[in-house]
C-alpha positions as CSV (number, residue, x, y, z in Angstrom):
1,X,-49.7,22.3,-70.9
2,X,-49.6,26.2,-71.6
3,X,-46.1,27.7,-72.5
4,X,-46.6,30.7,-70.3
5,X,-45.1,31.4,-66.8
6,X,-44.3,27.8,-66.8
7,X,-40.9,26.3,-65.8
8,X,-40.6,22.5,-66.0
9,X,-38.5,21.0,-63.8
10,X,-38.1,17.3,-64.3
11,X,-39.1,15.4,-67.5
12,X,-39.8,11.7,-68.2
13,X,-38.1,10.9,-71.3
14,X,-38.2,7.3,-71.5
15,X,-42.6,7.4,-70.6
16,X,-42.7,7.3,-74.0
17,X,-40.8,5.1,-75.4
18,X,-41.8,2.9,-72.7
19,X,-45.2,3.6,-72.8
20,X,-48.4,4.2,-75.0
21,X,-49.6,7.4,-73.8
22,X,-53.4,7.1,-73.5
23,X,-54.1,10.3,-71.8
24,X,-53.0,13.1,-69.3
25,X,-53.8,14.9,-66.8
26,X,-52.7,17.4,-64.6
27,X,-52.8,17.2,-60.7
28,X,-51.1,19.8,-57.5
29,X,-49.6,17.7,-55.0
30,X,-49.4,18.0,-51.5
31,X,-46.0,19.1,-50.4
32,X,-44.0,20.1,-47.5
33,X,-42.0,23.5,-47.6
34,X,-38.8,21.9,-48.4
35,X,-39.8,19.8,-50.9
36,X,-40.7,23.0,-52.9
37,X,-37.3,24.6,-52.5
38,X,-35.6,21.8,-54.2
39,X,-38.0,21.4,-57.3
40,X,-37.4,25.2,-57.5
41,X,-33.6,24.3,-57.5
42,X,-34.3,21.4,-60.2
43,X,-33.4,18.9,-57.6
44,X,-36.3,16.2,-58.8
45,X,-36.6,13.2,-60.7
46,X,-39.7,10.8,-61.7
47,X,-38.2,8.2,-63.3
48,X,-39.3,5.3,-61.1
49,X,-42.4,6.9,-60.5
50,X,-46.0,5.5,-60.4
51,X,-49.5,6.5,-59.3
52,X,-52.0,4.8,-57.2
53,X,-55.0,5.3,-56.0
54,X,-55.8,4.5,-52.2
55,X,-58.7,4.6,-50.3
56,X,-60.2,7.0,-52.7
57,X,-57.3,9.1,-53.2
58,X,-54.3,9.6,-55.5
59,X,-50.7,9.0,-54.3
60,X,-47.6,9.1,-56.9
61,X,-44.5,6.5,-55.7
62,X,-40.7,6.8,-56.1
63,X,-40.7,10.5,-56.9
64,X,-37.4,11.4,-55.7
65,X,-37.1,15.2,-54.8
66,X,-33.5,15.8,-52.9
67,X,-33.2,17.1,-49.5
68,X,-33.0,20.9,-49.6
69,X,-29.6,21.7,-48.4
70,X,-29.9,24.1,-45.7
71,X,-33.2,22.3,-44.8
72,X,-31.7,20.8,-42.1
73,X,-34.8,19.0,-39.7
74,X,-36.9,20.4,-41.6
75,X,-36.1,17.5,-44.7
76,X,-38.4,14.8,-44.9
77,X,-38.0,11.5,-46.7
78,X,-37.1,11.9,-50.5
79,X,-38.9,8.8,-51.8
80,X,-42.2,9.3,-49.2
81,X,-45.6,8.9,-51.3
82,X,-47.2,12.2,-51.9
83,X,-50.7,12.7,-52.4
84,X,-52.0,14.6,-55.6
85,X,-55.0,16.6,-56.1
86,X,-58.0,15.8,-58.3
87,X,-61.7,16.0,-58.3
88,X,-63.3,13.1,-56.8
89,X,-64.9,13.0,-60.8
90,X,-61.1,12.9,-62.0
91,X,-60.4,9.9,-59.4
92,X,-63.2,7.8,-59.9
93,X,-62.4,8.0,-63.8
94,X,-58.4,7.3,-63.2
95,X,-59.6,4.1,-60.9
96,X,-62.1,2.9,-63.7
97,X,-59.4,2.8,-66.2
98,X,-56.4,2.0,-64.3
99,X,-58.3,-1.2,-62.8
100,X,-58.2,-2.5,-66.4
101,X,-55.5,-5.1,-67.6
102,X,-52.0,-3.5,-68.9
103,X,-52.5,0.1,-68.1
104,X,-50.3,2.1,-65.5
105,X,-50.6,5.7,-64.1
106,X,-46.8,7.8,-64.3
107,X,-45.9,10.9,-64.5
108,X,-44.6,13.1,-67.2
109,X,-43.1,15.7,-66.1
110,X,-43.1,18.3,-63.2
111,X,-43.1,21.8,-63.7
112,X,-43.8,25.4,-61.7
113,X,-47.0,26.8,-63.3
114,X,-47.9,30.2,-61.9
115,X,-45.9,29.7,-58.5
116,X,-47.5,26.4,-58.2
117,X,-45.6,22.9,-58.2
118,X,-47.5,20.9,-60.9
119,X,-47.1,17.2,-62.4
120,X,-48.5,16.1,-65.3
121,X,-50.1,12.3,-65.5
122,X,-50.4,10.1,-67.6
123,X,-52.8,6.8,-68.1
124,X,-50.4,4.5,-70.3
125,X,-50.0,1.2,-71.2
126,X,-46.8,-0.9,-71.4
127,X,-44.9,-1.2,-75.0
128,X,-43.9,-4.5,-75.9
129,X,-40.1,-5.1,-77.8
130,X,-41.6,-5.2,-81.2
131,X,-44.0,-2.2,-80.3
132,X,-40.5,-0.3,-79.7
133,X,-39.0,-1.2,-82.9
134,X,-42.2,-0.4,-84.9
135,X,-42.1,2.9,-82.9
136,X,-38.3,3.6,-84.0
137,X,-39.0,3.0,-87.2
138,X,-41.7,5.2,-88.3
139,X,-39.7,7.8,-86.7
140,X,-36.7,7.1,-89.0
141,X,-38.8,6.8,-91.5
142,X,-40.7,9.9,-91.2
143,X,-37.1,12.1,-90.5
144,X,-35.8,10.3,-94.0
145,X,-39.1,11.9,-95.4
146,X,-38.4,15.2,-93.9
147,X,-35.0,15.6,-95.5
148,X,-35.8,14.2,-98.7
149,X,-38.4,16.9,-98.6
150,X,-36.1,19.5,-97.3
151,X,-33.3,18.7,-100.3
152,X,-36.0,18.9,-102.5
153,X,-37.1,22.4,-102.2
């Protein structure tokens, strides 16, 4: 994900502390007009989120994007499935991988690249407890390095 004219909007945090991040990949997604005001206003969040793929095509659960608030009728349902946008080369990949035991599509984050609403996706699979401490613990380990290095010099 490029730096330039991009503004993201909603982060998962916990993905990776949660998950093993395989790989990622970023899809458009089919939206309606309100939707897009409210992820312009920040008003977004993927934690419970999920991807499957259906009849050949891609649809992220549990993204919750707020009601715009002068949306009035025009608001649709803030947990509705939305369908994202890949190459039927991309999808047939995702389902071959996804099909295997343990591993989960979620999203990262969602951002605004060029004017366009964007999320980024990722093939994980799920950390175990001990995987989580092991995890913690090269990162302490590696920060203790840092300052011993940083005293040092």
């Amino acid at each position: 994900m490029e730096k330039k004219n991009v503004k993201v909007v909603a982060r998962n945090r916990k993905a990776r502390h949660e998950y093993f991040v395989e790989e990622t990949i970023e899809a458009g997604m089919v939206l309606k007009g309100t939707e897009v005001k409210s992820i312009r206003n920040g008003r977004c969040n993927i934690k419970d989120g999920y991807g499957i793929v259906e009849n050949g095509e891609v649809y992220v659960y549990n993204m919750h994007i707020s009601p715009y608030k002068q949306g009035n009728i025009q608001n649709v349902d803030p947990l509705r499935k939305r369908k994202l946008l890949l190459n039927r080369r991309e999808i047939n990949r995702l389902t071959g991988l996804i099909t295997q035991k343990g591993y989960t599509f979620i999203p990262i984050s969602v951002y605004i690249k060029n004017g366009l609403v964007k999320v980024e996706m990722a093939i994980a699979k799920g950390k175990k407890l001990y995987d989580k401490r092991e995890t913690m613990a090269k990162k302490d380990a590696e920060r203790r390095m840092e300052r011993q290095l940083k005293e040092r010099y």
